[in-house]
N, C-alpha and C positions, 0 to 999 in steps of 0.2 A: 504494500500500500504506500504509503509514506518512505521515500527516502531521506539521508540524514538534511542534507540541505532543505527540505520541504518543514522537516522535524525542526530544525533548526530557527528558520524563518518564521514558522506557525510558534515558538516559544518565544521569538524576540514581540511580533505581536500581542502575544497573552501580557507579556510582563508591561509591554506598551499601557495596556489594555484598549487597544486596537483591536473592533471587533472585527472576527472573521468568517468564512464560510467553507468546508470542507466537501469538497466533490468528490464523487466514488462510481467509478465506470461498472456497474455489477453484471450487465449481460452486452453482448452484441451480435449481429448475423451480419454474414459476408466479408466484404473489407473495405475495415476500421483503419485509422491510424491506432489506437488505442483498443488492448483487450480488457476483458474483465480485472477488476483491480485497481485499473490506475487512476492513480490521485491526482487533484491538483486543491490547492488551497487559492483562496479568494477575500482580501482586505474589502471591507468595507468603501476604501476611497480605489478600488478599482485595480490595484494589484493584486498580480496572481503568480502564481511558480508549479508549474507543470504544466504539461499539455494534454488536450483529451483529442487535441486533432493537431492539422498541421500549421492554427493558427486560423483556421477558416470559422469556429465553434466559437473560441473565445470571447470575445467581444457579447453575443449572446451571453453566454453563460457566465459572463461577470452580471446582467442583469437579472438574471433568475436570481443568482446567487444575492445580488443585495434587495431582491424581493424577500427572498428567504431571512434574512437576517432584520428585513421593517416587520415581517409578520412572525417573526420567532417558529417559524411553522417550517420544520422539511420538505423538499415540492421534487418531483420527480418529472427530468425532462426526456422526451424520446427525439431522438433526431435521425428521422429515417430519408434517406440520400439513395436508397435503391431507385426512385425513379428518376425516368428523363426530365421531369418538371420538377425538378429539384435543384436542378441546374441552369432551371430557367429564372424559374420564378423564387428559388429558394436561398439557402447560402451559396452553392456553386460551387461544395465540397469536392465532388465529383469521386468520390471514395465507393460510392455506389455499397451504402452499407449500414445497417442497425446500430448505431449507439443508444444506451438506456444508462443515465446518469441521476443518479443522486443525490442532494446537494443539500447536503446538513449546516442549519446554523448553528456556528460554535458558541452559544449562548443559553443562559438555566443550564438545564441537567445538562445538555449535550458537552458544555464548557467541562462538568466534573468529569463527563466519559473521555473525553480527550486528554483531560491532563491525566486518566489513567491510562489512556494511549501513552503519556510523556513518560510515566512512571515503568511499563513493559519496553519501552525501546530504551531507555539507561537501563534496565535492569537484563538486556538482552533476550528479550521472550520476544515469543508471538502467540498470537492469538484471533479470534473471530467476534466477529461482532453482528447481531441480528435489529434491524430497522421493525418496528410493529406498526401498521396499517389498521385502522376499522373501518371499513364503510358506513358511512352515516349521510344519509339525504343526496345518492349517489356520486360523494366523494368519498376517498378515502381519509381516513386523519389520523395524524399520528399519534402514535400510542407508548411511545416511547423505546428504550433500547436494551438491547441486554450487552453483554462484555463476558465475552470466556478467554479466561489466560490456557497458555498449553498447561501448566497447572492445573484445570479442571477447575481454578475457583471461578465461578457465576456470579456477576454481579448485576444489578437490572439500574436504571436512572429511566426514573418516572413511569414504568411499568406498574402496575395495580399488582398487588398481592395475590388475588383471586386467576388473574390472568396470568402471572409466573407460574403459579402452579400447574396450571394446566397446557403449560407448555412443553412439548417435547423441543430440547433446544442440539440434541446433538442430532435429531431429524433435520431442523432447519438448516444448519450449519452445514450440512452435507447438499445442499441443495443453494441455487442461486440465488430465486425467489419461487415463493410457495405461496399459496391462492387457494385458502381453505373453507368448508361449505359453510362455514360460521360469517363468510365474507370477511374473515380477517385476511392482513397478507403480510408478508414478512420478507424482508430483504437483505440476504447476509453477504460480506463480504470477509476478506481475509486480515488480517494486523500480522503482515510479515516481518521476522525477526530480521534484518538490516544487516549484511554481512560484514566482518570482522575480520579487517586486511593488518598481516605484518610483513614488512619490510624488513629485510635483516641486511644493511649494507646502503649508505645514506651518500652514494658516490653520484658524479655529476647525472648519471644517464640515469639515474633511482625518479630524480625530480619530474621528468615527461610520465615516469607511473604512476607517479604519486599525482601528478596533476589531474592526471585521467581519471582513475580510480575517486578521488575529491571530488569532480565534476559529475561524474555518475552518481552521489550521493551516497559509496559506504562510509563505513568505517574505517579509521586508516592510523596506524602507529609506524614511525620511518625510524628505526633502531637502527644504533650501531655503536662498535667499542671505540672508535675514534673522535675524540670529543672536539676534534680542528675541524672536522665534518662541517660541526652544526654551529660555525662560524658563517658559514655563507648568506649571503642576503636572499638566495633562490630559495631557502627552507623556511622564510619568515613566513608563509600561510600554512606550513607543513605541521602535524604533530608530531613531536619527534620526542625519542626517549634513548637516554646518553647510557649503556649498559658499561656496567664497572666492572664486571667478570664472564667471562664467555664462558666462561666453564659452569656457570650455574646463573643460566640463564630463567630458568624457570621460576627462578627465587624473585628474580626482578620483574616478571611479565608471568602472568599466568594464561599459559600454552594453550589452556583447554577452551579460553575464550574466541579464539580465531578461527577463522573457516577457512581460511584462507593463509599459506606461508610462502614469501616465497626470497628465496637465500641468493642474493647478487652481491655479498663482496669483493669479487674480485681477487679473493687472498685465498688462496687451497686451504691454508692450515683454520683461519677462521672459519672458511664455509665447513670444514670437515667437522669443527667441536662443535656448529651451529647444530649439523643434522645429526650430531653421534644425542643430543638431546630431544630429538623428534620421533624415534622409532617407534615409541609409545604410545601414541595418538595418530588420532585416524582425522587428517583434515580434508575439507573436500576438494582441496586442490593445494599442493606441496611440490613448489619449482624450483629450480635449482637456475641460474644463468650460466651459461657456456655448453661446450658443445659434447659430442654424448661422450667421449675418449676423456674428456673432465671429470665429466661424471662416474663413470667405471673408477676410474685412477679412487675417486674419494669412497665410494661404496668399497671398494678392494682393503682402505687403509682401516672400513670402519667392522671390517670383519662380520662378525654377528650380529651386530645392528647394522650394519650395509646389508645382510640378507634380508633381513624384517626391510627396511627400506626400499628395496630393489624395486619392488612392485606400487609402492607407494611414488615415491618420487620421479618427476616429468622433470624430463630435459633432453638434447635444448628445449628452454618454452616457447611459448608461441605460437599460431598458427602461421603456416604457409603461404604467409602473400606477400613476398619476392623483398621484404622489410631490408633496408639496407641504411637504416639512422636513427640516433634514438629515439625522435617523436616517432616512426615509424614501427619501430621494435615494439617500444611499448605499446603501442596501437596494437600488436600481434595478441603480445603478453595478454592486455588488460582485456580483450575478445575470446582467448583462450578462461581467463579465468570466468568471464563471462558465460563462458556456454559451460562450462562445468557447475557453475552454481547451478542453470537453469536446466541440467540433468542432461545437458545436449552434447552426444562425446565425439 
């Protein structure tokens, strides 16, 4: 749902107390620029940070959005671009394709569900979240929210007692939207946990990954034992963290929080005590920089944690599109890690 720059920006508003409005793409048919999930947040004076199209929706959907925020009321838009009169008489998308968007005001309860949105993405969780619909006087109204952390704890904001109970909520949750004979209806989407990037090697060419990686909105720590490193002016928007012993590395970062590792020193003898501390954890993506004869050479010195390793560890990283510099490389790299989170090998 939320990326970190989205998270970010939706917190410097809260503390503002700028109010705002949260959009949630939950279903589509055809083609979208945008699939089920994706967020955009919407300021009151008409800022926004995501897209649900290519720029063609937008402008729209800042006014629904500050409709949604005079009337404290959720309002669901559909913007169907299948037909040829849509390109006539309509936006001019030309997408030829179902968006179905939802667009919560961050305001009452919805304000408290959000800042426990704030509270699962620092605490690294995910979770689901169900929108509650009544029909009444043939519209729909809202009926307030539920919040399930992967934890299993339930929590409802402004849901009735009588109707919590009689909710199946890991029914809904498996399902997009549900349209039940009560005329109730219910709209869930996902609170994806935000992945969790280490950098082990904070060298000139680290800076085009780290950039990238930032700009996609994860998470990102740029470590390294050299502390002249994180003298340079390129690392000042970078998080960076100055490790005082490679040998117990674990002690200073805990390993288990990352989804993501990927080891570009440039030093053999560093990248070897980096990975001779990895064999233990299963990350869903663990790279190595340089070329595969590098890599043998350090797996070979690490003995029986280079076996456990063997199968875990990529390199060279990258995909294959002819990368020949480091904003290109890392282009490879940060696409590689990319379709690895997103299950795609």
């Amino acid at each position: 749902m939320l990326n970190l720059k989205q998270y970010r920006l939706a917190k410097k508003w809260n503390q503002e107390g700028k109010s705002f409005a949260l959009g949630i793409v939950f279903s589509t048919e055809g083609s979208t620029y945008s699939k089920h999930g994706t967020a955009i947040i919407i300021s009151n004076e008409g800022e926004f940070c995501g897209l649900v199209s290519g720029g063609c929706l937008e402008d729209d959907i800042i006014i629904h959005a500050r409709q949604a925020l005079q009337t404290n009321t959720p309002n669901v838009v559909n913007y169907d671009l299948r037909s040829e009169e849509s390109e006539i008489w309509g936006l001019g998308a030309g997408c030829r394709g179902l968006i179905n968007l939802l667009i919560l005001p961050v305001t009452g309860y919805y304000l408290d569900f959000f800042q426990r949105i704030f509270a699962l993405i620092e605490s690294g969780q995910a979770g689901s979240a169900i929108v509650f619909f009544e029909l009444n006087k043939s519209k729909y109204m809202a009926k307030g929210i539920i919040l399930k952390s992967e934890l299993n704890k339930i929590e409802s904001f402004g849901v009735e007692d009588k109707i919590l109970r009689s909710i199946d909520v890991d029914g809904y949750t498996k399902s997009k939207v549900i349209s039940k004979k009560d005329k109730s209806l219910g709209i869930s989407f996902e609170i994806n946990k935000i992945p969790n990037i280490l950098i082990l090697g904070a060298g000139i060419d680290a800076v085009p990954v780290a950039n990238l990686i930032t700009e996609i909105g994860w998470k990102l720590t740029l470590a390294d034992h050299r502390s002249s490193y994180f003298e340079r002016k390129d690392l000042s928007e970078i998080s960076t963290h100055f490790i005082k012993d490679k040998e117990n590395l674990n002690t200073e970062l805990n390993l288990r929080e990352f989804d993501v590792v990927l080891v570009m020193t440039h030093n053999l003898e560093a990248d070897r005590i980096y990975l001779s501390q990895m064999a233990e954890y299963n990350f869903a993506y663990l790279g190595l920089l340089g070329p595969e004869s590098r890599k043998k050479m350090i797996l070979e010195k690490l003995e029986d944690e280079g076996r456990l390793l063997e199968k875990k560890l990529i390199g060279p990283v990258g995909l294959d599109i002819g990368a020949d510099g480091p904003e290109s490389i890392a282009l490879a790299v940060v696409a590689e890690i990319h379709a690895k989170l997103k299950g795609i090998n």
